[in-house]
C-alpha positions as CSV (number, residue, x, y, z in Angstrom):
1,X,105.1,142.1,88.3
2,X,101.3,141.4,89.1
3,X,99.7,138.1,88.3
4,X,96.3,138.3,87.0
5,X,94.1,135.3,88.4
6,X,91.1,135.8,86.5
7,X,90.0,134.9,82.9
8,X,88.8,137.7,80.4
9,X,85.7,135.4,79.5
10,X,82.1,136.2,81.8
11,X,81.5,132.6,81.0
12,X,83.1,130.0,84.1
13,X,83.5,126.3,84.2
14,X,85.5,123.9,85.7
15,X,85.7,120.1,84.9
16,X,86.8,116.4,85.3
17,X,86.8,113.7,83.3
18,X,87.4,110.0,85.1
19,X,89.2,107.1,83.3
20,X,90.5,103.9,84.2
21,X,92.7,101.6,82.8
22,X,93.5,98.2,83.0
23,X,96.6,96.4,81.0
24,X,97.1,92.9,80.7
25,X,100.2,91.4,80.2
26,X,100.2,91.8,76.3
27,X,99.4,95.3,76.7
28,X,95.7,95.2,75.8
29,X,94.0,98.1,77.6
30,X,90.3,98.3,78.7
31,X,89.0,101.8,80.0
32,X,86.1,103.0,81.3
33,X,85.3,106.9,81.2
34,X,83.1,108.6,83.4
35,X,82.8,112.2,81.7
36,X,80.3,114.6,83.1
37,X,79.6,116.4,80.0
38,X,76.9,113.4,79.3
39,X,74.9,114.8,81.2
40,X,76.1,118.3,81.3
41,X,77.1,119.6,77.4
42,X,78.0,122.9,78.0
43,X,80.2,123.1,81.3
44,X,80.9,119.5,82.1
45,X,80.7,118.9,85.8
46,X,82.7,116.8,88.5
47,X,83.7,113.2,88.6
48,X,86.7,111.7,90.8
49,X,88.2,109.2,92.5
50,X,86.9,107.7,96.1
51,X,89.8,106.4,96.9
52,X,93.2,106.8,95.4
53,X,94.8,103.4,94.2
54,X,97.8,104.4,97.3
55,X,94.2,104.2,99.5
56,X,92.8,101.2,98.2
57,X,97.0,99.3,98.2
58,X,97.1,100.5,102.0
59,X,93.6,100.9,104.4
60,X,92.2,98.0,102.6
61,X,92.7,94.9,104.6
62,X,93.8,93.1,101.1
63,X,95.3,89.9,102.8
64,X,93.5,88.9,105.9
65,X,94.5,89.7,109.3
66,X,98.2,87.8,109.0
67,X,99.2,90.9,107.0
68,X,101.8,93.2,109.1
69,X,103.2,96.3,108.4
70,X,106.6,97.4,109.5
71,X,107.8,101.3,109.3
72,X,111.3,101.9,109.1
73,X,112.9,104.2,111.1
74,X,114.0,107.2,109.3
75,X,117.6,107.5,110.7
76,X,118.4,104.0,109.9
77,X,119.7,104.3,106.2
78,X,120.6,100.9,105.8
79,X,117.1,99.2,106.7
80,X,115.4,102.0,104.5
81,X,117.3,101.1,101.6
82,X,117.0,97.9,101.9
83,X,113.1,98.2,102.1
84,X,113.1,100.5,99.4
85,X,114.7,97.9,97.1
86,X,112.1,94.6,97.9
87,X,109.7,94.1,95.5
88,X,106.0,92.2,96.1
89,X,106.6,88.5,96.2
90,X,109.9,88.6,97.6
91,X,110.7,85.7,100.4
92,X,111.9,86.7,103.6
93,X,113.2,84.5,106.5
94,X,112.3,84.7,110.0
95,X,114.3,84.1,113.3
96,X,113.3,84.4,117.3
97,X,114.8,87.0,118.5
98,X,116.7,87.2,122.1
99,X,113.7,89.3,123.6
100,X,110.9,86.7,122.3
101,X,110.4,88.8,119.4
102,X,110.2,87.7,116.1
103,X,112.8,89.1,113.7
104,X,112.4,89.5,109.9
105,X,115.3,88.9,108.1
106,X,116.7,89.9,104.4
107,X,119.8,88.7,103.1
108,X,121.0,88.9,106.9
109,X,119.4,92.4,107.2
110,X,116.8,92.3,110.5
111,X,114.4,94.9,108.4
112,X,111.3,94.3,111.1
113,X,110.0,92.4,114.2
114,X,106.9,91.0,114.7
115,X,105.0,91.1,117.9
116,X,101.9,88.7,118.9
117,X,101.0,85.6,119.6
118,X,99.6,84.9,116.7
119,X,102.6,85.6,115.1
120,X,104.3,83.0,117.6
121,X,101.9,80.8,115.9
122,X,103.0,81.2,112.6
123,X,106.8,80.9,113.2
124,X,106.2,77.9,114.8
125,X,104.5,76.9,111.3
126,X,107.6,78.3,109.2
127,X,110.2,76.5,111.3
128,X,107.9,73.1,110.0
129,X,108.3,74.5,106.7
130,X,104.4,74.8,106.6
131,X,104.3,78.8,106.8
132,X,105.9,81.2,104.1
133,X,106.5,85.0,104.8
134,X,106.8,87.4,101.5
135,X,106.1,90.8,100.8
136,X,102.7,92.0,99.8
137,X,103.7,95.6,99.6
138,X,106.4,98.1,99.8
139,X,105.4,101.9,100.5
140,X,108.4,103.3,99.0
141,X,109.8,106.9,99.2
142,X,111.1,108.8,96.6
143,X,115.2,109.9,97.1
144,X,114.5,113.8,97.1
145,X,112.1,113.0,100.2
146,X,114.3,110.1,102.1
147,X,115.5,112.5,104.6
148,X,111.7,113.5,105.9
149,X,110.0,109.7,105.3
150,X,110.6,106.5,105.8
151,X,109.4,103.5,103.5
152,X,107.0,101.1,105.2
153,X,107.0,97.2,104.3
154,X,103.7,95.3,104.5
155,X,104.4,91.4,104.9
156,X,101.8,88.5,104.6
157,X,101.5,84.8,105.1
158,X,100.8,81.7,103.1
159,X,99.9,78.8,105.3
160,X,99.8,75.0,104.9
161,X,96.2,74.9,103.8
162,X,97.3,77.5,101.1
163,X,100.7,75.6,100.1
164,X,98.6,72.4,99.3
165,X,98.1,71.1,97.3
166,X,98.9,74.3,94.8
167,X,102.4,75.4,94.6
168,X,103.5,78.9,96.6
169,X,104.4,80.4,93.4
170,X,101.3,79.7,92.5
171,X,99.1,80.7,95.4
172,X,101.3,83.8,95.3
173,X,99.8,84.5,91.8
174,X,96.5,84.2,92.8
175,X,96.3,86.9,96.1
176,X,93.6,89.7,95.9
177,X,94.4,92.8,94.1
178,X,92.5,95.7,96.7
179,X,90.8,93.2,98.0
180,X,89.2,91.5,95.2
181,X,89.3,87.7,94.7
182,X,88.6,87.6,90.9
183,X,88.2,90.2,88.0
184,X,84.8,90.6,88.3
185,X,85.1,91.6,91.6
186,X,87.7,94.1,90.6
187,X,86.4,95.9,88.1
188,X,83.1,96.5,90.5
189,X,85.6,97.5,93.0
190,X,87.4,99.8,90.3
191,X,83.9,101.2,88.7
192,X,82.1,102.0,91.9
193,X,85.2,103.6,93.4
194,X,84.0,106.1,91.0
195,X,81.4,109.1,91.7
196,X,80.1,112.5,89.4
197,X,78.1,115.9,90.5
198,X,75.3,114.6,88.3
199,X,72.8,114.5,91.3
200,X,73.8,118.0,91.7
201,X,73.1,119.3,88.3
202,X,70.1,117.7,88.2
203,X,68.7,119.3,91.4
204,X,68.4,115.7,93.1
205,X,71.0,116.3,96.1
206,X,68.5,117.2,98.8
207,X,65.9,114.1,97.6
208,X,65.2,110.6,95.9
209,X,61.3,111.5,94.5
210,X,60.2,114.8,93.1
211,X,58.5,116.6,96.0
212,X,56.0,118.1,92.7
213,X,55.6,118.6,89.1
214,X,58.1,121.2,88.5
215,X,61.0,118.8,88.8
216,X,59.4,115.5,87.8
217,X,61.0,116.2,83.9
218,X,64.5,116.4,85.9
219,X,63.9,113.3,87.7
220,X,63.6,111.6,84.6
221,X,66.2,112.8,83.3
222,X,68.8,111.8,86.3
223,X,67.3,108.5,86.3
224,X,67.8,107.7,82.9
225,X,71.1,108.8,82.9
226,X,71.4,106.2,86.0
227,X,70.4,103.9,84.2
228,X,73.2,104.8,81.1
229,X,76.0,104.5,83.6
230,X,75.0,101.5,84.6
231,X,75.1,99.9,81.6
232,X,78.4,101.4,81.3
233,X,79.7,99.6,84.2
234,X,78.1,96.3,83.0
235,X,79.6,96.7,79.3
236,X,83.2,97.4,80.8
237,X,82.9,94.4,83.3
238,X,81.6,92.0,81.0
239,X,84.4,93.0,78.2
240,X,87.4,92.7,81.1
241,X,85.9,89.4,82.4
242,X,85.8,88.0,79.1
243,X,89.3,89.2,77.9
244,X,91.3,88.6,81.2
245,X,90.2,85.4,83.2
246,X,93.0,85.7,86.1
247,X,93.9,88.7,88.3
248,X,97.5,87.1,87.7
249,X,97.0,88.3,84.0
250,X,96.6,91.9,84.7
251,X,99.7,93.8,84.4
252,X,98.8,97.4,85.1
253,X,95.9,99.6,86.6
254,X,96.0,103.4,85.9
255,X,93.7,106.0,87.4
256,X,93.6,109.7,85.1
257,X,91.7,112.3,85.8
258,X,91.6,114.7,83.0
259,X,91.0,118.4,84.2
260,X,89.6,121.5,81.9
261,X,88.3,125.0,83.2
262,X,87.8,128.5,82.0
263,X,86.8,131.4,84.1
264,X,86.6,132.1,88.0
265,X,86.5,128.3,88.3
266,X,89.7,127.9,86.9
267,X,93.2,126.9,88.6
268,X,95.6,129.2,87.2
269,X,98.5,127.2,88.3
270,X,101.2,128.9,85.9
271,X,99.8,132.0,86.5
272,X,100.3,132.0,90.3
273,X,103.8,130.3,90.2
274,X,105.9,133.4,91.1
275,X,109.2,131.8,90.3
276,X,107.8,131.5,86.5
277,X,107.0,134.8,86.7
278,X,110.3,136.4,87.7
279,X,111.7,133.8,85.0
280,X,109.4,135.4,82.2
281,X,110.3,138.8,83.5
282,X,113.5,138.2,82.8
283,X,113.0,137.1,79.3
284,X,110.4,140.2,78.2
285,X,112.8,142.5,79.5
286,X,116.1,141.3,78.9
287,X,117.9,141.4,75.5
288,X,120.8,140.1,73.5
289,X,123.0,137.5,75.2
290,X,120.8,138.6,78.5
291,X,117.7,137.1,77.1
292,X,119.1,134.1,75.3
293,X,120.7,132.8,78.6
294,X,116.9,134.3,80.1
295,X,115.2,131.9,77.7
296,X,117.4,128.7,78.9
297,X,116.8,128.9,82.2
298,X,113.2,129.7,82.5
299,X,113.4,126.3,79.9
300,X,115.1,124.6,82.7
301,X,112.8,125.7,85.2
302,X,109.8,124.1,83.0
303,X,111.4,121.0,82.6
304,X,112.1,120.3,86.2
305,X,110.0,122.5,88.6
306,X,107.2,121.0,91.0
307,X,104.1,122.8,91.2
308,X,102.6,121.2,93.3
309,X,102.5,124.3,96.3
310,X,100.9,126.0,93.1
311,X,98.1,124.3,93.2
312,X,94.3,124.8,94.0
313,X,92.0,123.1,92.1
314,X,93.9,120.6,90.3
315,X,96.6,118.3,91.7
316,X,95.2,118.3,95.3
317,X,97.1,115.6,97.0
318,X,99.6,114.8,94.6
319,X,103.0,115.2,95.5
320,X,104.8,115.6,92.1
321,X,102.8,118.0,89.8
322,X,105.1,118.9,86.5
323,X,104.0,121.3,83.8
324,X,103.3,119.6,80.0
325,X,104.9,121.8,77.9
326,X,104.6,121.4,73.9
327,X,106.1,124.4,72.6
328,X,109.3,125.1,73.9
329,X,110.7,126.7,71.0
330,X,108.5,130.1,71.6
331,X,109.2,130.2,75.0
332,X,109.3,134.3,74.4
333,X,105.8,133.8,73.5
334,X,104.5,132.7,76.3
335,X,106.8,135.3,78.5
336,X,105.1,137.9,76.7
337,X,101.6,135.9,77.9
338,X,102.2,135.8,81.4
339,X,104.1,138.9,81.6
340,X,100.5,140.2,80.1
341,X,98.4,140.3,82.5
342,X,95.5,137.7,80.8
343,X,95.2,134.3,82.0
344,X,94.9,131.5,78.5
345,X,91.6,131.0,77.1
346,X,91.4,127.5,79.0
347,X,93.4,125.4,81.3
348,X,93.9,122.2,81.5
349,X,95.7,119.0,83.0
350,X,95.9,115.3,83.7
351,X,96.4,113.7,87.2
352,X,97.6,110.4,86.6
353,X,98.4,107.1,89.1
354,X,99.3,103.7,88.4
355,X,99.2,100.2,90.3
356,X,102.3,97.9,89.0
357,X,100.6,94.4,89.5
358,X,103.8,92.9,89.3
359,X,105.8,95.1,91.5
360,X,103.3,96.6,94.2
361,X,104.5,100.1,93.0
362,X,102.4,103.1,92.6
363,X,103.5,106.1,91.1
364,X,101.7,109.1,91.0
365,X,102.0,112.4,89.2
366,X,99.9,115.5,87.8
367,X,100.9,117.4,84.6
368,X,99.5,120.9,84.2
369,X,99.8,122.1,80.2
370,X,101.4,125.3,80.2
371,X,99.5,127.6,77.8
């Protein structure tokens, strides 16, 4: 069958709208939206993410320069598995190793060695009882991809002069989140982490000052709306600070990115998946018993299928892209819709990421609604 990928509409837009969340330990959440249709009504515009949360977790020196990272190797199941399972604050022991090495150890497991002087210098510290080695952050790797990449381990360091006079437990609680030594400084982090195409719709990319008259009314206009977002910032700041007064207390950060096009612009992700096709096929053609069985499986395929090699647009660097699908009980309607031809009237979707404070884990998935 052929797979239309263009809209009936003249009319073409695509858009995303930002939001970030951050939930304390009583599940309070405090967003901050950055929507580009405040400044462009009709066909929204373009904001995003400068760095993904798995960006800021990893190429951010978050620790200081004690922090080590350790990469499994892939054909050693046992070590994988074992790195897979730590979680962020778990204590590990270490142990000098025949070749001058030092090993890390877990539960009798050498996961890691560490190679230095400097790291010399701190084992020397440990064996005094005056140096404490945990994890600060586990880059696991989901099952279905275990055979193709291996989970890496960041480990860090709490010294004497952070053991006294606090407790470890306690120091522990109190490490940087991305860098950030407080709240304030994290939601600045979090907020200017964030950028929009407004400079673009309002003709300002090429220059700061109106080069004459005819744009001076648009340079006013960008400006002020400057001067909205940043009071945007300071009003989401101010109410986090206030609310949550330890980076301790935060439970959760989630980044979504909320996605809605129509026309050439659009990603017609369900209308370029050929396997959903040939599924639908099935169903429009097929009849009796035939199409009944038709109907379950292209169900099935819903349910379960990543899109991700599907995607253009939306989902762009996210591993895991699933469809959202509401209305599974007219699943012959929408066989009949992508057996027809016309792409849906609008498509949309929400790329979604999350920090686990608690943990160090990150998941990350984008969900396309199927129309």
């Amino acid at each position: 069958m052929k797979i239309r990928t263009d809209f009936v509409t003249n009319s073409s837009s695509s858009s995303f709208v930002v939001k970030i969340n951050i939930i304390d330990k009583n599940n309070k959440k405090y967003t901050y939206i950055d929507d580009p249709y405040e400044y462009s009504p009709d066909d929204g515009g373009e904001s995003s993410f400068i760095y993904s949360l798995r960006d800021l977790k990893t190429n951010t020196k978050n620790h200081d320069d004690t922090q080590y990272v350790i990469s499994a190797n892939i054909h050693d199941s046992v070590i994988c598995k074992t790195i897979n399972e730590l979680h962020v604050g778990t204590i590990l022991k270490l142990r000098k190793s025949n070749n001058n090495n030092i090993d890390v150890i877990y539960k009798e497991i050498v996961i890691g060695h560490l190679k230095g002087q400097k790291y010399h210098d701190l084992y020397s510290k440990y064996k005094k009882g005056n140096c404490k080695c945990f994890v600060s952050f586990v880059e696991r790797v989901d099952e279905k991809y275990s055979n193709e990449i291996a989970p890496e381990l960041y480990i860090d360091f709490l010294t004497d002069q952070e053991l006294k006079p606090k407790s470890f437990e306690s120091s522990l609680d109190n490490k940087t989140i991305f860098g950030a030594t407080n709240v304030v400084e994290l939601c600045k982090l979090l907020v200017d982490n964030v950028e929009n195409d407004s400079k673009i719709h309002f003709g300002m990319e090429d220059y700061d000052e109106p080069e004459d008259e005819e744009y001076e009314e648009e340079y006013e206009e960008y400006h002020e709306f400057q001067k909205q977002l940043a009071q945007s910032k300071k009003e989401f700041i101010e109410e986090v600070s206030k609310n949550i007064k330890k980076l301790s207390d935060i439970k959760k950060i989630e980044f979504n990115r909320n996605y809605d096009a129509w026309g050439e612009f659009a990603d017609l992700v369900a209308d370029n998946d050929f396997e959903l096709a040939n599924y639908a096929q099935r169903v429009v053609e097929s009849t009796g018993i035939e199409k009944e069985e038709a109907k379950k499986e292209m169900i099935e395929y819903i349910k379960n299928a990543n899109i991700s090699k599907y995607c253009y647009g939306f989902g762009r660097g996210f591993k895991t892209v699933k469809y959202l699908w509401k209305d599974s009980n007219n699943v012959e309607t929408l066989a009949n819709r992508l057996c027809s031809g016309y792409g849906p009237d609008m498509v949309s979707g929400t790329e979604h990421s999350e920090y686990d404070v608690e943990t160090g884990e990150i998941k990350e998935e984008a969900k396309f609604t199927l129309k």
